[in-house]
N, CA and C atoms of all chains as a GROMACS GRO file, in nm:
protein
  552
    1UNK      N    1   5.998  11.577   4.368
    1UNK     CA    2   6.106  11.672   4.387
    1UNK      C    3   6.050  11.804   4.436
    2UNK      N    4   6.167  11.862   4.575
    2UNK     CA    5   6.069  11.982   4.591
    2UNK      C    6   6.194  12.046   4.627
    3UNK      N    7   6.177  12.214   4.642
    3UNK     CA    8   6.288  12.291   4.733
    3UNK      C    9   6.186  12.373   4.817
    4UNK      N   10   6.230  12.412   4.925
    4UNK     CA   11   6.209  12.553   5.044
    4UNK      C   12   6.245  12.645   4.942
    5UNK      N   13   6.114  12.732   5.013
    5UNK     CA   14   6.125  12.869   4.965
    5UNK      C   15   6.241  12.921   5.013
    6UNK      N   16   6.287  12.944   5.152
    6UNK     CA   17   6.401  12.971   5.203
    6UNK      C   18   6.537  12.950   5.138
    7UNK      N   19   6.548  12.795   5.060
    7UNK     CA   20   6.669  12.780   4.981
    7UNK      C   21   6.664  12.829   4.916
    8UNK      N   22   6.568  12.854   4.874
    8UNK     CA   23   6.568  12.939   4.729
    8UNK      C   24   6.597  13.049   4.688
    9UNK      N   25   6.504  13.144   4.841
    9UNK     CA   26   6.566  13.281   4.850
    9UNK      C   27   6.747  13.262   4.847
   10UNK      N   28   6.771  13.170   4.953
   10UNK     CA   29   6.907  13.211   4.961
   10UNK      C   30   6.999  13.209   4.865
   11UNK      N   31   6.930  13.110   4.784
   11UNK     CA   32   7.027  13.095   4.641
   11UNK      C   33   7.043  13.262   4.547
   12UNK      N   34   6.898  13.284   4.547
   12UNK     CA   35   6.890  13.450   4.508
   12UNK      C   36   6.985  13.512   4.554
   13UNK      N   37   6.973  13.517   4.658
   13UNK     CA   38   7.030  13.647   4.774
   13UNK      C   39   7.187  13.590   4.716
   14UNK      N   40   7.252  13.503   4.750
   14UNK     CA   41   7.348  13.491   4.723
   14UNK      C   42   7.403  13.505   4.597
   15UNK      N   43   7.356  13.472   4.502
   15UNK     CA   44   7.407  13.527   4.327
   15UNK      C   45   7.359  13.690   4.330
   16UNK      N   46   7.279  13.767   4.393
   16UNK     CA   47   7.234  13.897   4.396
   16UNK      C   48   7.163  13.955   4.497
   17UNK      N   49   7.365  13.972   4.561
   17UNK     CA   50   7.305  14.056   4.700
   17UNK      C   51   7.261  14.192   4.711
   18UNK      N   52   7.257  14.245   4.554
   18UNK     CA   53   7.219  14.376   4.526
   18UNK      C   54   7.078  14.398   4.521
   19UNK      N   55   7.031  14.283   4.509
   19UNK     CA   56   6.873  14.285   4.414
   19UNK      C   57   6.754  14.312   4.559
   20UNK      N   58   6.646  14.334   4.458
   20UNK     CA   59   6.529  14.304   4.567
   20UNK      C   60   6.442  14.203   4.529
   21UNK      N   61   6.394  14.113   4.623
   21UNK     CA   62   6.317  13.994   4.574
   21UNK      C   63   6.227  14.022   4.635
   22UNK      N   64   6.120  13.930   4.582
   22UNK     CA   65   6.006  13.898   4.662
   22UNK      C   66   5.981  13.734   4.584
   23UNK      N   67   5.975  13.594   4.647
   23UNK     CA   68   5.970  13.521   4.579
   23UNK      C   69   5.791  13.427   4.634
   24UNK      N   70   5.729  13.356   4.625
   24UNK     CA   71   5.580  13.359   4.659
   24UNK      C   72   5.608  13.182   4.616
   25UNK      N   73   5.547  13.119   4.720
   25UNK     CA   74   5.518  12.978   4.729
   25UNK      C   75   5.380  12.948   4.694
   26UNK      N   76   5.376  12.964   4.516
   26UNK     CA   77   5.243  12.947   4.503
   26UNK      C   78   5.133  12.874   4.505
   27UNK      N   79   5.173  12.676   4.538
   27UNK     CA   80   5.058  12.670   4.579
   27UNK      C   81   5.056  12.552   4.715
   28UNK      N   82   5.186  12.638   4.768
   28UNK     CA   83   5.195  12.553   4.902
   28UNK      C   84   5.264  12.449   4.918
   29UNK      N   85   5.294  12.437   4.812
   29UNK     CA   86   5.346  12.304   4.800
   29UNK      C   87   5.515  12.259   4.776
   30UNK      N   88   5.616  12.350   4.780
   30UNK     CA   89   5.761  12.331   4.759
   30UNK      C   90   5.777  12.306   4.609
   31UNK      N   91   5.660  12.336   4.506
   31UNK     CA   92   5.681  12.331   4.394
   31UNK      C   93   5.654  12.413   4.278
   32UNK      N   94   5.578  12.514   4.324
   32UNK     CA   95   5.550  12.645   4.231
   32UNK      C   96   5.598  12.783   4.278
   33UNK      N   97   5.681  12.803   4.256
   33UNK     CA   98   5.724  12.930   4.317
   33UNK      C   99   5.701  13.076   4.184
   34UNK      N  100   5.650  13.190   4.273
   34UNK     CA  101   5.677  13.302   4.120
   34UNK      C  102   5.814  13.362   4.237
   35UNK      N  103   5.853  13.430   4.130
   35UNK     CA  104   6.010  13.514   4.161
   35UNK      C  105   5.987  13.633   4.095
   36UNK      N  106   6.008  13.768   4.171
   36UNK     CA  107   6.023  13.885   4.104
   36UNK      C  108   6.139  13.930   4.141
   37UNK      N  109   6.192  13.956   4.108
   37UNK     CA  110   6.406  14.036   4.108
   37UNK      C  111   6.402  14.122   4.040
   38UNK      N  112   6.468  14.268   4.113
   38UNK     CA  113   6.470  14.387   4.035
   38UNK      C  114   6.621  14.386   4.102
   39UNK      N  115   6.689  14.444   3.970
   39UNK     CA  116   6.863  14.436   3.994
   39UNK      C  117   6.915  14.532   3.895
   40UNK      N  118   7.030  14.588   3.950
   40UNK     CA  119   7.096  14.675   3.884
   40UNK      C  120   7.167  14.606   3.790
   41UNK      N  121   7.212  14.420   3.831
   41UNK     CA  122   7.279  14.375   3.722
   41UNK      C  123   7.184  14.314   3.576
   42UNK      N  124   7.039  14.392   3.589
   42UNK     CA  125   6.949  14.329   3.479
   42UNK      C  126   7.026  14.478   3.361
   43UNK      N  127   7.039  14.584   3.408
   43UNK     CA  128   7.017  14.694   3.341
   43UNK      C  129   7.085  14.715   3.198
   44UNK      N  130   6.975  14.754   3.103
   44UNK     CA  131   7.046  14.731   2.957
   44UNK      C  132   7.030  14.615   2.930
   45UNK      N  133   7.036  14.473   2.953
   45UNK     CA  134   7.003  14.372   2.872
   45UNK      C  135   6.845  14.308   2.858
   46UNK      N  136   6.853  14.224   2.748
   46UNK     CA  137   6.737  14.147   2.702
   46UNK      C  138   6.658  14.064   2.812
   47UNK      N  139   6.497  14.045   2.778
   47UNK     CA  140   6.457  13.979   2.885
   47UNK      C  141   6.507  13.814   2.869
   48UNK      N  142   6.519  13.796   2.777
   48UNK     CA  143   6.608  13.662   2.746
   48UNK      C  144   6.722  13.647   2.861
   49UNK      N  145   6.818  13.749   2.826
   49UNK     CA  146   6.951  13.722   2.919
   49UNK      C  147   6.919  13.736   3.074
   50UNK      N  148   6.824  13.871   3.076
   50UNK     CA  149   6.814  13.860   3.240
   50UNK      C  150   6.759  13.688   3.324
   51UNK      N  151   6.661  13.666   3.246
   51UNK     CA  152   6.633  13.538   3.281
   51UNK      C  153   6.730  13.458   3.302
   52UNK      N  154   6.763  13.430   3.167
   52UNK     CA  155   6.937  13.326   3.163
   52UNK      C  156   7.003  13.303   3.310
   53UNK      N  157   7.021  13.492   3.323
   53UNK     CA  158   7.135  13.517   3.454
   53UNK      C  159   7.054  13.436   3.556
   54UNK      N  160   6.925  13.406   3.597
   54UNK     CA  161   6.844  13.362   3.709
   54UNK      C  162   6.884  13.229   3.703
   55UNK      N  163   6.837  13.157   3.555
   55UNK     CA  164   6.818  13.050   3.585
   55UNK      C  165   7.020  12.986   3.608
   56UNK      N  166   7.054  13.070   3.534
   56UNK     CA  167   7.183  13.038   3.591
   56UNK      C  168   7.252  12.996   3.760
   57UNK      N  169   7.194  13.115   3.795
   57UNK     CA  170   7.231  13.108   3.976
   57UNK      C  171   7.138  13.004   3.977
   58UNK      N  172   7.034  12.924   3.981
   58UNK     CA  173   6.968  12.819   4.018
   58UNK      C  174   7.077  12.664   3.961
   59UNK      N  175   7.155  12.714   3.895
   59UNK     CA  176   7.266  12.618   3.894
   59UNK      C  177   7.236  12.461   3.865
   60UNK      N  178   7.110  12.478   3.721
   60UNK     CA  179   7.074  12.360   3.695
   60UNK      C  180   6.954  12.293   3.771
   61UNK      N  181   6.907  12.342   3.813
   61UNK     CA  182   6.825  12.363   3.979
   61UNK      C  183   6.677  12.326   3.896
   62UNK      N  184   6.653  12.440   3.800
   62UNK     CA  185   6.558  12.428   3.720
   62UNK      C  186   6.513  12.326   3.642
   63UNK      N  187   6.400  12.298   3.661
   63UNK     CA  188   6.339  12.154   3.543
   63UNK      C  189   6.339  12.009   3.650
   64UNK      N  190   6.452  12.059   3.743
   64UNK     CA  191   6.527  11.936   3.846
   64UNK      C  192   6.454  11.936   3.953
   65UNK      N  193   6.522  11.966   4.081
   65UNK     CA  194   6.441  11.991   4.217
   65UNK      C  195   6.368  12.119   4.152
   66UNK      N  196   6.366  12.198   4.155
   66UNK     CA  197   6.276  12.326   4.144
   66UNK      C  198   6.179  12.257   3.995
   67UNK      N  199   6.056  12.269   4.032
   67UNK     CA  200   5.978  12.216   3.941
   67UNK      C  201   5.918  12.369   3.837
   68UNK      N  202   5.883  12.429   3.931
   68UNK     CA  203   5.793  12.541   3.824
   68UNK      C  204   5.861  12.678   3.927
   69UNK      N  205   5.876  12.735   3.807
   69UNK     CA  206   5.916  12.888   3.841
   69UNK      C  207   5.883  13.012   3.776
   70UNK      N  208   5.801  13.061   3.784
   70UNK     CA  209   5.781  13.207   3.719
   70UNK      C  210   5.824  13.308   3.734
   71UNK      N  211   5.915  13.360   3.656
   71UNK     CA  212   6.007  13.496   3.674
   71UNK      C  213   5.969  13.596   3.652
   72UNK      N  214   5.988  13.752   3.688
   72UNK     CA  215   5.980  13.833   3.609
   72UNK      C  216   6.075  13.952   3.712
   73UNK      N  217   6.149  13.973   3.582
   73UNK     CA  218   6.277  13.997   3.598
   73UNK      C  219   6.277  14.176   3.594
   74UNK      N  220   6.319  14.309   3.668
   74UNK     CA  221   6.296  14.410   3.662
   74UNK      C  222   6.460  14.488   3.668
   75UNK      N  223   6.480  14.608   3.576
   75UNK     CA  224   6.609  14.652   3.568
   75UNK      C  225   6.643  14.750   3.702
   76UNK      N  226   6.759  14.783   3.716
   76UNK     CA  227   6.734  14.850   3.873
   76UNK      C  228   6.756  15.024   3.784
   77UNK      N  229   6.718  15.114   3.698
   77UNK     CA  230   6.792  15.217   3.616
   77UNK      C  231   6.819  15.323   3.758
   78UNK      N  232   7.575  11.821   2.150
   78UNK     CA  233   7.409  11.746   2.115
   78UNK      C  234   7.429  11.657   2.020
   79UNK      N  235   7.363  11.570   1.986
   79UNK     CA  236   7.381  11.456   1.882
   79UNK      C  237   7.334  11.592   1.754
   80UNK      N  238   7.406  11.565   1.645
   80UNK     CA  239   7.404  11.637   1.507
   80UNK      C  240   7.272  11.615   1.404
   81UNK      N  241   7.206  11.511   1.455
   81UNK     CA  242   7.047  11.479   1.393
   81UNK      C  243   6.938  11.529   1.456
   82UNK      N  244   6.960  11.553   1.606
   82UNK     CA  245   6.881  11.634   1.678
   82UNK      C  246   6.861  11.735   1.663
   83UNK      N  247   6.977  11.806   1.674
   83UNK     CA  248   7.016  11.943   1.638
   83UNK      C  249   6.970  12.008   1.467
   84UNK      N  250   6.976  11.913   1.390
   84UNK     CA  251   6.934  11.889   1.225
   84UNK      C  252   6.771  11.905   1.266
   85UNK      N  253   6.731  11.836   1.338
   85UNK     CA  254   6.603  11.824   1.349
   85UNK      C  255   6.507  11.923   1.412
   86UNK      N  256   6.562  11.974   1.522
   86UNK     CA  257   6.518  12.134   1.565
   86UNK      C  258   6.528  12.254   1.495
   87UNK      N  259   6.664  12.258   1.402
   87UNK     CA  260   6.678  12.332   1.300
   87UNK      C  261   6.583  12.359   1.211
   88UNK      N  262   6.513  12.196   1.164
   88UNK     CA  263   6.382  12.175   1.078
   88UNK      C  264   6.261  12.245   1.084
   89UNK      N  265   6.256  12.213   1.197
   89UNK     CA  266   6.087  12.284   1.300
   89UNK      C  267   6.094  12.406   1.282
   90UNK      N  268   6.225  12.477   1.344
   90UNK     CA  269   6.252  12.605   1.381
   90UNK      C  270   6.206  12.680   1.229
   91UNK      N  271   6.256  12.670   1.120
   91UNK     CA  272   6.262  12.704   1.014
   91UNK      C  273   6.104  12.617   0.882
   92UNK      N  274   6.046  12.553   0.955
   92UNK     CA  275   5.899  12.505   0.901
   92UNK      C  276   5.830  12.606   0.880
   93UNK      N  277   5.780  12.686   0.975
   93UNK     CA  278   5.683  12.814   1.015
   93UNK      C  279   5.756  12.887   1.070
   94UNK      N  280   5.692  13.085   1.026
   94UNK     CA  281   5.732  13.165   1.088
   94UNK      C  282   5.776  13.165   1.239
   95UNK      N  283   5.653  13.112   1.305
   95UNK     CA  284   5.663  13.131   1.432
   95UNK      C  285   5.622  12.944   1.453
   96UNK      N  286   5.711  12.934   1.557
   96UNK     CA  287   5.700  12.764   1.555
   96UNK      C  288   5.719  12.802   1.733
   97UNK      N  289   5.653  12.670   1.799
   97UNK     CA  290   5.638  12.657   1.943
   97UNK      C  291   5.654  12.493   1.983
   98UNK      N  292   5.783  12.481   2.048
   98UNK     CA  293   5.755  12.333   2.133
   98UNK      C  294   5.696  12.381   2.262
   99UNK      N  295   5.645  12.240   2.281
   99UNK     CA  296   5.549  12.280   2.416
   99UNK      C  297   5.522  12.122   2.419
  100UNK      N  298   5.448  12.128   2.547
  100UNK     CA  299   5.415  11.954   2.613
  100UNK      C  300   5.282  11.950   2.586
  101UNK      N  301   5.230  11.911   2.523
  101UNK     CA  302   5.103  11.842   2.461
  101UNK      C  303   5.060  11.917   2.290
  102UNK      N  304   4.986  11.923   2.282
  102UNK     CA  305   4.933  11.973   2.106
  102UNK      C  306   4.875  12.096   2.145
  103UNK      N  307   4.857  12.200   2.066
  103UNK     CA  308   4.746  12.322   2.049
  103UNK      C  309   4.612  12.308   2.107
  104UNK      N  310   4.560  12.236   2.054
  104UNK     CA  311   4.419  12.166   2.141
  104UNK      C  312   4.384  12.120   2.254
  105UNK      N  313   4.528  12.024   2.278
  105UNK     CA  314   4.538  11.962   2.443
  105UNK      C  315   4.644  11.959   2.498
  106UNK      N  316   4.677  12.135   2.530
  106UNK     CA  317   4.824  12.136   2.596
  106UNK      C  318   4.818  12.086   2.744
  107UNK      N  319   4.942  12.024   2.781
  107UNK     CA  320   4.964  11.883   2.870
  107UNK      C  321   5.016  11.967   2.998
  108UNK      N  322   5.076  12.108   3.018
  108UNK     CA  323   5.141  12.162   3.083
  108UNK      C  324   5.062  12.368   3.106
  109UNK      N  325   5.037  12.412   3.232
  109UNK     CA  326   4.982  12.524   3.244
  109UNK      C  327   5.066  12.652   3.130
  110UNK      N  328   5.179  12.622   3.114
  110UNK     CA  329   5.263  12.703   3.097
  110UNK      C  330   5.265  12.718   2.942
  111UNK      N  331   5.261  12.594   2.857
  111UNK     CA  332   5.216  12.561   2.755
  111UNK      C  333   5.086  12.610   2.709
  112UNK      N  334   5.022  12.638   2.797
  112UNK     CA  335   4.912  12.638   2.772
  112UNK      C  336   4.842  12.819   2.768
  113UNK      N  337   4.946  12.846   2.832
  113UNK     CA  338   4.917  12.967   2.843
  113UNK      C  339   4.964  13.084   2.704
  114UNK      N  340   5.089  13.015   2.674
  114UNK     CA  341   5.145  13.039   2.582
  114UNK      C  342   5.029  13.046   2.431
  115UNK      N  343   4.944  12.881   2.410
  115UNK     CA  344   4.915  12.879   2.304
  115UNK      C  345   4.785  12.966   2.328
  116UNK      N  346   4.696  13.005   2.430
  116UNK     CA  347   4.604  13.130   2.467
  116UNK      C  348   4.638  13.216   2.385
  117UNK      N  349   4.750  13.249   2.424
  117UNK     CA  350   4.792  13.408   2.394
  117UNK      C  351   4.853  13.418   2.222
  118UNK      N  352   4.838  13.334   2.202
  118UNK     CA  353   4.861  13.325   2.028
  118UNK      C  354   4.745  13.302   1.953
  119UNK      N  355   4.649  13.256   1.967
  119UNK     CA  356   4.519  13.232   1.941
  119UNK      C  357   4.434  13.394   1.990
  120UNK      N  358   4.496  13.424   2.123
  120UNK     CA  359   4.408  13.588   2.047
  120UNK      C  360   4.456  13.671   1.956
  121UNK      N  361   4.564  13.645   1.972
  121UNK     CA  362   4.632  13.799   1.857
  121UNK      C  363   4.583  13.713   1.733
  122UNK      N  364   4.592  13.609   1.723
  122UNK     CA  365   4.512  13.559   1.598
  122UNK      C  366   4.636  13.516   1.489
  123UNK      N  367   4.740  13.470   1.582
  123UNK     CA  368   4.888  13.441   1.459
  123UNK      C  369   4.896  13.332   1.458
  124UNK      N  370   4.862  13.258   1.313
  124UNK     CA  371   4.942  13.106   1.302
  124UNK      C  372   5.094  13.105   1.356
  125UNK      N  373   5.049  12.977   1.384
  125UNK     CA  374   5.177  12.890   1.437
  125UNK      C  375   5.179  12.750   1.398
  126UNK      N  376   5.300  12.676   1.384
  126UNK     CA  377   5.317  12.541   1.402
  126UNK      C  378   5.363  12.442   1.523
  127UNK      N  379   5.373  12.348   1.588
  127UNK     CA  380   5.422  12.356   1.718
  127UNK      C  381   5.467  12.179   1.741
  128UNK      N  382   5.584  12.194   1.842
  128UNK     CA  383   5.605  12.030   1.860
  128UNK      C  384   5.602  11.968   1.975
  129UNK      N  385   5.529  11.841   1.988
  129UNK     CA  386   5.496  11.809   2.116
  129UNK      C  387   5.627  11.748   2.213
  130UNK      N  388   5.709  11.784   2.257
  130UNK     CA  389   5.816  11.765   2.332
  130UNK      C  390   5.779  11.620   2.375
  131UNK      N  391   5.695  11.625   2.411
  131UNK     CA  392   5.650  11.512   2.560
  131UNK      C  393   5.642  11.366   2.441
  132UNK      N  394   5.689  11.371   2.320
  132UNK     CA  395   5.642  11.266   2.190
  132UNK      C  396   5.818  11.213   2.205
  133UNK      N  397   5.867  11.331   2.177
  133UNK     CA  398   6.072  11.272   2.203
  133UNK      C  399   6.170  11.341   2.309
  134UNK      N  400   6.181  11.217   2.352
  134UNK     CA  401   6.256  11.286   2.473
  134UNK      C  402   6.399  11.302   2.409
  135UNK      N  403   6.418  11.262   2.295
  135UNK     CA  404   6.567  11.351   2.270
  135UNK      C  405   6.517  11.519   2.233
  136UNK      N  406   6.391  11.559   2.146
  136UNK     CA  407   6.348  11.687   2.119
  136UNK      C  408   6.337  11.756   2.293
  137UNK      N  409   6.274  11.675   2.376
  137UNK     CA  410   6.263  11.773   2.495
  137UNK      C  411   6.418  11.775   2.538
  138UNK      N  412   6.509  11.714   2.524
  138UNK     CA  413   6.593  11.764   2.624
  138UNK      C  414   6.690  11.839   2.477
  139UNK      N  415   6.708  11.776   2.343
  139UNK     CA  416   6.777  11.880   2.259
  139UNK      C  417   6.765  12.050   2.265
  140UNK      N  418   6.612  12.085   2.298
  140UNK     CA  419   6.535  12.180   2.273
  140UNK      C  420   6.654  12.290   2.386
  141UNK      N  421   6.647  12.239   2.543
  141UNK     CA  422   6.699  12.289   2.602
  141UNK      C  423   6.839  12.327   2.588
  142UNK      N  424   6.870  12.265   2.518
  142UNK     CA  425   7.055  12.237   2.481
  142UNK      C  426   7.059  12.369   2.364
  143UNK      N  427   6.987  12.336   2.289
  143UNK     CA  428   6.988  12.429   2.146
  143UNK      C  429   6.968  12.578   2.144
  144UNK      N  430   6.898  12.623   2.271
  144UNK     CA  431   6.858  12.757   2.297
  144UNK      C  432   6.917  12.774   2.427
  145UNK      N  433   7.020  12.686   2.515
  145UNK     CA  434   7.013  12.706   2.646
  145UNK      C  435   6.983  12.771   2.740
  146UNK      N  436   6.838  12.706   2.735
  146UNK     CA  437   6.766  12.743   2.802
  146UNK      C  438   6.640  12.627   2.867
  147UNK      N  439   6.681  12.643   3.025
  147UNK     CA  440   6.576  12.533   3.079
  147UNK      C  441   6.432  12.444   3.095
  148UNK      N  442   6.410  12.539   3.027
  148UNK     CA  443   6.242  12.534   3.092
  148UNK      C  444   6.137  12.495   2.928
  149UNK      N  445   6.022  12.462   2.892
  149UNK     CA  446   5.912  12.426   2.803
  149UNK      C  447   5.818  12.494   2.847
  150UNK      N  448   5.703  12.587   2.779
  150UNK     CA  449   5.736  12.614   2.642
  150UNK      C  450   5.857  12.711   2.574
  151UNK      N  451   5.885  12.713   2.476
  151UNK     CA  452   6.008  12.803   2.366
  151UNK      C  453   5.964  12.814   2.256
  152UNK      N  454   5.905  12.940   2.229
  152UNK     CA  455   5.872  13.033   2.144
  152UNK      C  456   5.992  13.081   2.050
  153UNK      N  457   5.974  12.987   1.908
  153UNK     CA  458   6.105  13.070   1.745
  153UNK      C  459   5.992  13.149   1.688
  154UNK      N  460   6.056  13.280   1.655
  154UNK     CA  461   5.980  13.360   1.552
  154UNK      C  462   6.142  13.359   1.472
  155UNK      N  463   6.060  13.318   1.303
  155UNK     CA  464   6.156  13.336   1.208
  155UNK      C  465   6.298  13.296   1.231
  156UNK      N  466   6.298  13.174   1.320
  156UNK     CA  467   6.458  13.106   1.337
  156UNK      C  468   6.510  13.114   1.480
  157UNK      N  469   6.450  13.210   1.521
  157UNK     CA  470   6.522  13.303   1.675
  157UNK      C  471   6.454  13.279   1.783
  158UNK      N  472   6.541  13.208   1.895
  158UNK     CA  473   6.431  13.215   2.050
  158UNK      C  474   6.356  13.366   2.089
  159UNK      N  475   6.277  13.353   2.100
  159UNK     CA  476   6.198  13.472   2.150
  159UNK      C  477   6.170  13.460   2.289
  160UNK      N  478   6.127  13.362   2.358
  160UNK     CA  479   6.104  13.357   2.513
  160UNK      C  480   6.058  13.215   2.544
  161UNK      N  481   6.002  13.163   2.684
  161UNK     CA  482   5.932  13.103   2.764
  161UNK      C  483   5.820  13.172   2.808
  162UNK      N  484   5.708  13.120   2.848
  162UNK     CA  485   5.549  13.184   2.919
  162UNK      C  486   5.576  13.303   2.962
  163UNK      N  487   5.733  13.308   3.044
  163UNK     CA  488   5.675  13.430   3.146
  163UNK      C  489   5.743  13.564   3.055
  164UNK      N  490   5.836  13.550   2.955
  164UNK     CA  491   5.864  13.637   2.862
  164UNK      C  492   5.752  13.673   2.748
  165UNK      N  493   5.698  13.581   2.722
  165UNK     CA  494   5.596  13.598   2.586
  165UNK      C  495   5.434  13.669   2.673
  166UNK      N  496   5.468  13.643   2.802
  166UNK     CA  497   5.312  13.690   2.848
  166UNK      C  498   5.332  13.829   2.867
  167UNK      N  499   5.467  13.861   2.944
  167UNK     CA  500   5.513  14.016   2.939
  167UNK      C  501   5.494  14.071   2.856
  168UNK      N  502   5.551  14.017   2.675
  168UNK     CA  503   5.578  14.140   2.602
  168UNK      C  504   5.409  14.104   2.603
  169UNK      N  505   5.322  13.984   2.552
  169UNK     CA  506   5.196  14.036   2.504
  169UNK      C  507   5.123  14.144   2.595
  170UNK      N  508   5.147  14.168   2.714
  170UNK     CA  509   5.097  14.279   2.770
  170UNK      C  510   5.138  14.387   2.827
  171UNK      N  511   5.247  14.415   2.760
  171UNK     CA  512   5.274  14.548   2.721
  171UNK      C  513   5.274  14.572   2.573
  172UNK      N  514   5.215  14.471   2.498
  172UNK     CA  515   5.174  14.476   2.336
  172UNK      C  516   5.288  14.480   2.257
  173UNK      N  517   5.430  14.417   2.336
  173UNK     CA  518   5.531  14.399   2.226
  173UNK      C  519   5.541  14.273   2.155
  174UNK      N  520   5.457  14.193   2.220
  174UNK     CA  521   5.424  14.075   2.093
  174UNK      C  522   5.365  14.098   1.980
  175UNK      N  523   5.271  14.175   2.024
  175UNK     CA  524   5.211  14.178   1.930
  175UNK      C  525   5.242  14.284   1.767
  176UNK      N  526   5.353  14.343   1.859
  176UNK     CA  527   5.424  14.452   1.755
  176UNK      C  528   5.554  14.350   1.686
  177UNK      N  529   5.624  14.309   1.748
  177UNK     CA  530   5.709  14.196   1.699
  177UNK      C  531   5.643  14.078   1.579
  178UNK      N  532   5.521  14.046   1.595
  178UNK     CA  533   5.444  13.916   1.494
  178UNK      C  534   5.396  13.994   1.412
  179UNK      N  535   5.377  14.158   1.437
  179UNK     CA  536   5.222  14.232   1.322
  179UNK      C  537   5.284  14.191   1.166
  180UNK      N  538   5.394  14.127   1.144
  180UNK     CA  539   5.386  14.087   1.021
  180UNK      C  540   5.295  13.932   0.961
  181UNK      N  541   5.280  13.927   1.066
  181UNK     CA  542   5.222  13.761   1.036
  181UNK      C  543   5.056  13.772   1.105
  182UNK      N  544   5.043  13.853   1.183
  182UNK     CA  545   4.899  13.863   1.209
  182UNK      C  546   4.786  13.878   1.124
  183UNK      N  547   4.768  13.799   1.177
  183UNK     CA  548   4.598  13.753   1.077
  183UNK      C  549   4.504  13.923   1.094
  184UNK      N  550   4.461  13.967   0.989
  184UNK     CA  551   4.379  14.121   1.050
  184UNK      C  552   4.202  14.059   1.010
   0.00000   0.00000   0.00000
């Protein structure tokens, strides 16, 4: 199981067209991606929930086609 | 979730302060992420207890259901999800893990 970095962004971009990403195909392979998202809709909540909200827009995506993902999630204050 | 599963994560959760499923054992974690996790608990120097997901596949997929949340490893301190790798590596380095466990840290 693999996804494009490209889908992936777009999945971002599309649940948070506010945010700034930078997402990194780490080892070439359509299966390790890190994700950094800084968003105004992180601001004030837990790093728990901000995550949540991610893996949410991945819409089950996670564990499934998207094999490994490393987040780290930034508030926009 | 089936009600014995759920009984049964409850169990773990509430065994040890700080309890960790993860994919392989403390010694021979099976997964990078897992693995990184049990690193970073072994320096601050805090017992833990931990369950090998990859042993029941009703525990690996209950686990996700019970905290909804996707991903292995899942870090309970005292009953409560605390994070996955990339949450537990954050706070340990900005040293809020380690301020969160200083009750259970070994000195």
């Amino acid at each position: 199981m693999a996804i494009k970095k490209e889908y992936l962004e777009q999945i971002i971009i599309n649940n948070f067209p506010e945010a700034t990403i930078n997402i990194i195909d780490l080892a070439g392979d359509d299966n390790h991606f890190s994700l950094e998202i800084r968003s105004k809709k992180f601001n004030g909540l837990s790093r728990i929930k901000q995550h949540k909200m991610v893996y949410d827009a991945l819409d089950g995506k996670m564990g499934g086609e998207l094999h490994a993902l490393s987040i780290k999630t930034l508030s926009d204050e | 979730m089936d009600n014995k599963i759920e009984d049964i994560i409850k169990d773990k959760i509430n065994e040890d302060d700080l309890h960790l499923f993860m994919k392989g054992t403390p010694l021979l974690p099976q997964c990078g992420f897992s693995s990184t996790v049990v690193q970073i608990l072994n320096y601050i120097k805090v017992p833990f207890s931990s369950t090998n997901v990859l042993e029941d596949e009703n525990i690996r997929e209950g686990i996700k259901e019970f905290s909804d949340w996707p991903t292995i490893p899942q870090l309970y301190y005292k009953g409560e999800f605390i994070g996955g790798c990339d949450i537990i590596k954050e706070m340990f380095e900005a040293g809020e893990l380690q301020e969160e466990l200083k009750d259970i840290i070994k000195s």
